[in-house]
N, C-alpha and C positions, 0 to 999 in steps of 0.2 A: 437244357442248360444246367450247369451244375449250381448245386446251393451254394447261394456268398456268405464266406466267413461268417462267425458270430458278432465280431468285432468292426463286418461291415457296413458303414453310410457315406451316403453322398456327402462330401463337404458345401455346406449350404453357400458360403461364401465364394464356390469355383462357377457359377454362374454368371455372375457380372465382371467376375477376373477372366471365363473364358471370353464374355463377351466383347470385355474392353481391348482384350490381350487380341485377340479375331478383328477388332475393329482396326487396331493399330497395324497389326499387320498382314490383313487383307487393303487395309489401304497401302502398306507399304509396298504390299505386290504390285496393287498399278503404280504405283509410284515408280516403284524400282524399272518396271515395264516400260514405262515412258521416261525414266532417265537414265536408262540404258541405252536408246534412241538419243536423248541428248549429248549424253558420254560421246556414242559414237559422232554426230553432228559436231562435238564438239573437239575431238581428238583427232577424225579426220581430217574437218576441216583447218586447225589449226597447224597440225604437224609438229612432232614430237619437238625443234625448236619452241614455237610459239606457247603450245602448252605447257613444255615447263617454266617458263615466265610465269605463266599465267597461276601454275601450282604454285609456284615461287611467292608468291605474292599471297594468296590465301593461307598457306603454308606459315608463313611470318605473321600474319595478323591475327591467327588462331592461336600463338602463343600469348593472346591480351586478352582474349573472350575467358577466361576464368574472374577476369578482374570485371567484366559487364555484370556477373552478379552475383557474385563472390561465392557461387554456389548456395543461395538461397532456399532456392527452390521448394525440397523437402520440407525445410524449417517451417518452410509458408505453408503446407499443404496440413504438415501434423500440425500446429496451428490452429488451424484454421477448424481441423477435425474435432480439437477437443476442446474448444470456445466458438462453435458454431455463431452463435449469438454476437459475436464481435468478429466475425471472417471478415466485414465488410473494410474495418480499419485494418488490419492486421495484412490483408491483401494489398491492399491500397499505400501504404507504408513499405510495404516490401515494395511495390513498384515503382515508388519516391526514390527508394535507396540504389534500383536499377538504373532509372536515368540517369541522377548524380553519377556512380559510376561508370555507367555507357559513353558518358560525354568525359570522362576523367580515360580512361582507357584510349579512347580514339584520339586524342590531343598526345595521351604518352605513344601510340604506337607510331602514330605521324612524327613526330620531333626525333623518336630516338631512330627512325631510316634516316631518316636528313641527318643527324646524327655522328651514323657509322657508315653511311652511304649505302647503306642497303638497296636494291631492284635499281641500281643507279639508273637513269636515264625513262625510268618509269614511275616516278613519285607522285606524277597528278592521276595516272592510274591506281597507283595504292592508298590517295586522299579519296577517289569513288569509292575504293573498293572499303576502306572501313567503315565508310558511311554505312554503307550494306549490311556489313559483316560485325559492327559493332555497336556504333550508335543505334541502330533499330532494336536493337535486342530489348527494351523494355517493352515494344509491341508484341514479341512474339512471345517473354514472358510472362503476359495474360493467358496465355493458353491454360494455366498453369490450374484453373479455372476448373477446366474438363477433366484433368485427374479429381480432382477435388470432387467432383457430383459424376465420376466413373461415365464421363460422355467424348470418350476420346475419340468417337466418331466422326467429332463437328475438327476435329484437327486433321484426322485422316483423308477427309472430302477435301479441306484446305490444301493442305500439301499437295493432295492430284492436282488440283486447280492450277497451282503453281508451277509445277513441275509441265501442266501442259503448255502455259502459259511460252516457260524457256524454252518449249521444244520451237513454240510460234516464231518465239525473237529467233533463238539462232538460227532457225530455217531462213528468216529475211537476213539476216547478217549472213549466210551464204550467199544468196538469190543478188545481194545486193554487193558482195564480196566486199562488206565492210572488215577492217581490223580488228584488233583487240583491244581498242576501246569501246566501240560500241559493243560489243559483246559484254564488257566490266558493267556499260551505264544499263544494259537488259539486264542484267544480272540485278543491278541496284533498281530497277522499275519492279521486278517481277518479287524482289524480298519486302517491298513499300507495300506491294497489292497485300501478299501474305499476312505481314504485320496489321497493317486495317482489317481487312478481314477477322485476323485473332482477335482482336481487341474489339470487334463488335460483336462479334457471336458471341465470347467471355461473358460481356455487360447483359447478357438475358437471362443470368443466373445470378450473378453480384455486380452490384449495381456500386462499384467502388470508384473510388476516385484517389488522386497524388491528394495526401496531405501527411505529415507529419507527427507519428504519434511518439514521444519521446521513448516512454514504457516499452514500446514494441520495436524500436530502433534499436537498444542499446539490448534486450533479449536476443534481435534476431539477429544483430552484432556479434555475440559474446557466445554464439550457439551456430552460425555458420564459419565460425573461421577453420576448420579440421575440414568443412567441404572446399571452403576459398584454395588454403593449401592443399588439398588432393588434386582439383581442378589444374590447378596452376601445375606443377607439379606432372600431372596424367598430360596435361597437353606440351610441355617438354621432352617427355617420351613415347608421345604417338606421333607429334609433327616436327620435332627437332631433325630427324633425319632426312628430313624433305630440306630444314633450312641449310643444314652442314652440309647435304650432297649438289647443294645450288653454290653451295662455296668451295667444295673440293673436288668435284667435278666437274662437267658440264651440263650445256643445262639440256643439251639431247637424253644422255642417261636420267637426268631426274624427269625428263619426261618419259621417259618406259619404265622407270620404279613408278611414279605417279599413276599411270595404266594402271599397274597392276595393284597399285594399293584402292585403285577405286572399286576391284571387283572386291576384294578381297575383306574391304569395310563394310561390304553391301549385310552378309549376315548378323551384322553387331545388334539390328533392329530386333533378332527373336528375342535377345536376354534382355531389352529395354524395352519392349513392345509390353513381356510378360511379367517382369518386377515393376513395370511403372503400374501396371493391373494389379499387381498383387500388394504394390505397400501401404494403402490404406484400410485395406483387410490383413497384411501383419500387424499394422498399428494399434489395430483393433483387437486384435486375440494374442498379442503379446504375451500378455500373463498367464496364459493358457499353453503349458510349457507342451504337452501333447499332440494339441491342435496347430499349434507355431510347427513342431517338427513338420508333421505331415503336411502342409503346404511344402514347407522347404525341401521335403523329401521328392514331390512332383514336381518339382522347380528344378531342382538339380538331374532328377531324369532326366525329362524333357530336353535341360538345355545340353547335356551329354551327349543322347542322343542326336539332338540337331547338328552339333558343331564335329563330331567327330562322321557322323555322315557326310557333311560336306565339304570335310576334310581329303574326305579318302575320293569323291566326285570329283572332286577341282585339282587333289594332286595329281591323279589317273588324267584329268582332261585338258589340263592348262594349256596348252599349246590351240585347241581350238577354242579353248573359252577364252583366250584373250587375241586370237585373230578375225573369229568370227564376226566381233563386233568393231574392230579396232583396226584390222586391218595387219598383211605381214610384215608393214612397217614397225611394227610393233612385238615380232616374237620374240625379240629377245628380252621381254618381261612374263615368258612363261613361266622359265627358273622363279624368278621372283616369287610369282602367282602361287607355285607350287610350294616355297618355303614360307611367303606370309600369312599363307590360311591356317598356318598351325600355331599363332601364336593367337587367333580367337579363344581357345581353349583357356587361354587367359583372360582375354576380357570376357567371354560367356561366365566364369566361376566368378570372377572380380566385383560382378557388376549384383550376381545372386548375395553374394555375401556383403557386399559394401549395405544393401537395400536392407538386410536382414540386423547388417548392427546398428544401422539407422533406426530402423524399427523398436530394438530394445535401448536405444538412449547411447548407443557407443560411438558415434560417429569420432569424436575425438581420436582413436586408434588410426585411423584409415590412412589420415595424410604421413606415417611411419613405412607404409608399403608405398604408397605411391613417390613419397621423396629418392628412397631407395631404389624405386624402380628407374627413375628417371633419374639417378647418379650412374645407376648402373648401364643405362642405354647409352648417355652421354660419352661414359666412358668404352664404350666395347665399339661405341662409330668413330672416336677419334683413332683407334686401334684398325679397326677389322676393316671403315671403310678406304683406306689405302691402300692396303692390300688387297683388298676385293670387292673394292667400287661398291654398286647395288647390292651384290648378294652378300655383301658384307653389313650392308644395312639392313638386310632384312634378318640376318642372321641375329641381327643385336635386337632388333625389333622382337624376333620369337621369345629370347632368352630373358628378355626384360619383363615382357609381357606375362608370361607363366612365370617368373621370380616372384613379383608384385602382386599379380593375382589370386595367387595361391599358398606359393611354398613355401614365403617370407610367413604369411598367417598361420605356419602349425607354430612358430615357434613363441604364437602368444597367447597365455591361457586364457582370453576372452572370446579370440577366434579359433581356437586349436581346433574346437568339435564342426565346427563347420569347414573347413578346409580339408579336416577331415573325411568331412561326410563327402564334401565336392569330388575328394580323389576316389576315394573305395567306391561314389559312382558311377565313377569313368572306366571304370578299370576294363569291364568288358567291352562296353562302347571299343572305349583305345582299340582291344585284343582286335574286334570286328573290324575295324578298320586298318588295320595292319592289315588281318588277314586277307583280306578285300583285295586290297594295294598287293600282296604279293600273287595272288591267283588271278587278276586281270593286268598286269603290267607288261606280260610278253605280248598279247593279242590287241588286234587293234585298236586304236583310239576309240572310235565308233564305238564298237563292243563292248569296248570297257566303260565308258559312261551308260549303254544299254543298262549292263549286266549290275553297276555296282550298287544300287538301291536295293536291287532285290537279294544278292549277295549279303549285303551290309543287312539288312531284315529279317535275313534267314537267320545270322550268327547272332543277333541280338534274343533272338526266340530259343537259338540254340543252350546260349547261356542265361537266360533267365533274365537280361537284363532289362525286358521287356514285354510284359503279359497280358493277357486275356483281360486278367481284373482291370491291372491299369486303364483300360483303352472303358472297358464296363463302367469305373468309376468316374469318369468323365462324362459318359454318357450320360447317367444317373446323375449327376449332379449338374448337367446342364439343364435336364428334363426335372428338375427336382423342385 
């Protein structure tokens, strides 16, 4: 084995970030494994009519979950990190402030369907469904708990649980050929179980409780509103297009865009699995301008790596990775599949740098890209999706996504160097995955998802973008 540099050590802190980042998303493998079985349970069963209602509706109330916690989250966790001593009110407080607006959210999303008439002819299904989807979120925001003491194993078991849970219901809601309500009130049984669950495992570490601490309202007030507006903001240009194409097309099309945006969301977990692992170890060596690169610099690897590999997999294989499980009622959300994996690229960078300016005290910037983003999306679907239906959605959806992500961020000197650093790490990944995509794209479908791992691996080794050390140095500091 060759001698490691002078200047090499293990990062003592890639230990608990690998373990957390491993925990999060080895549970999200069986997760994804058993909700990928639901997916299908539930797309076949439903049929692209019923499912896009069914998107329709989720789709619309996901534009109100920014306001369930106005993007707290972070705030509560650094926090919590650096007044140990007081997490117990400071938690507990932040969850006072979840309820208040969980139940403020769910009263505004119910009123303003009735409203404008929105999911006409379905509004007692959209009263369950934000019960689920909105009112509970201050149970599930106890989890918030397990990043806090880096145990996001106890969330990872949860979710399986969960997830097995819905494969249970919608199996009987076949067997018993109920509709799509009972299917909405399993939906709302199986998010109740989850939420209890979080909020009791949470309580074996902080032992908090709702109460009111003025001090810490009006801090955690005055320091989450740059994440409220991102939130609000990022969910306008992730799910606005699911709302506009339920209004300017029908709702068969937004059930095979909806297919295809369910595979296609499935990788978002690596760059949240491995910055929700790494933000309270940046928070911690912030001032350590050296040590801060080098995390960010494995960060940005890594997620390069993942998303431009599975870029170039899913655009080479779309046609069987969304029939396989979906059925050929469903091909003509291949095209889709095949344009909206490449707008990950932008939430994979989005999500490393947003975590990284949180970490040095800049969150303030953030909601400047994501407004933008979401002006930009708005406007390129009222354009693009009439002339070209879905793939005109998805088109807006890539362009918004890498704008926001990334490109918007060179042009401000707080983010410049790290948007920076995000593109000059892509650079080869990108090349490898092109080149991947042009040397398997005449040969078989089969072959080409065979061949393209090991293709995409070879070109990565070929240009450096990926080494020996790399893989040494993770070892070494897992074992460290």
């Amino acid at each position: 084995m060759s001698e490691k540099p002078e200047n090499y050590q293990p990062l003592e802190f890639l230990t608990p970030i690998i373990k957390n980042a491993s925990a999060v998303i080895g549970g999200h493998v069986i997760c994804t494994i058993i909700s990928i079985l639901s997916s299908v349970l539930l797309v076949r069963y439903s049929g692209s009519e019923r499912f896009g209602s069914y998107s329709a509706l989720y789709a619309y109330l996901n534009l109100f979950s920014w306001l369930t916690t106005l993007g707290i989250e972070p705030i509560l966790v650094r926090k919590a990190i650096s007044r140990k001593e007081q997490e117990n009110e400071i938690i507990g407080t932040g969850l006072s402030i979840t309820t208040l607006f969980s139940i403020l959210a769910t009263i505004l999303a119910i009123f303003i369907s009735f409203l404008f008439h929105y999911a006409k002819g379905l509004q007692l299904l959209l009263i369950i469904a934000a019960i689920d989807f909105l009112l509970l979120t201050p149970l599930r925001t106890s989890g918030i708990v397990f990043q806090l003491y880096l145990k996001q194993w106890y969330r990872a078991n949860i979710s399986i649980a969960r997830e097995a849970l819905w494969v249970i219901i919608l199996a009987l809601a076949m067997v018993l050929k109920a509709g799509l309500p009972a299917i909405i009130v399993g939906r709302l049984l199986c998010s109740s179980a989850e939420g209890l669950a979080v909020l009791f495992f949470s309580r074996r570490f902080v032992k908090f409780k709702l109460h009111w601490e003025k001090f810490f309202i009006l801090q955690i007030l005055r320091e989450s509103w740059p994440f409220a507006l991102t939130a609000f903001s990022s969910l306008i240009y992730i799910r606005i297009d699911q709302v506009m194409l339920y209004k300017l097309t029908d709702v068969r099309q937004l059930g095979y865009y909806a297919a295809a945006v369910r595979i296609a969301d499935l990788p978002a977990i690596v760059p949240a699995a491995l910055m929700t692992a790494m933000f309270p170890v940046l928070s911690q060596v912030v001032s350590k301008n050296e040590l801060f690169e080098r995390y960010m610099n494995i960060a940005f690897r890594c997620l390069a790596i993942v998303i431009f590999g599975l870029a170039a997999f899913i655009t080479l294989g779309s046609p069987t990775i969304i029939t396989l499980p979906f059925g050929k009622e469903y091909l003509a959300s291949a095209p889709v599949l095949s344009l909206l994996i490449w707008s990950g690229v932008g939430t994979f960078f989005s999500m490393a740098i947003y975590i990284a300016l949180t970490a040095k005290g800049l969150q303030r910037i953030i909601p400047l890209s994501t407004v933008l983003g979401a002006m930009l999306n708005i406007f390129l679907n009222i354009f693009l999706i009439p002339k070209w239906g879905i793939m005109g959605a998805s088109l807006a959806t890539v362009i918004s996504y890498n704008f926001s992500g990334y490109i918007f961020l060179l042009f401000l000197p707080v983010s410049r160097s790290l948007a920076m650093k995000a593109i000059k790490t892509s650079l080869y990944p990108f090349i490898s995955a092109l080149a991947c995509i042009l040397i398997l794209k005449p040969f078989p479908q089969i072959l080409s998802l065979t061949l393209s791992p090991i293709i995409f691996t070879g070109f990565l080794f070929i240009f450096g973008a990926w080494r020996i050390s790399d893989i040494r140095l993770l070892w070494d500091s897992q074992n460290a």
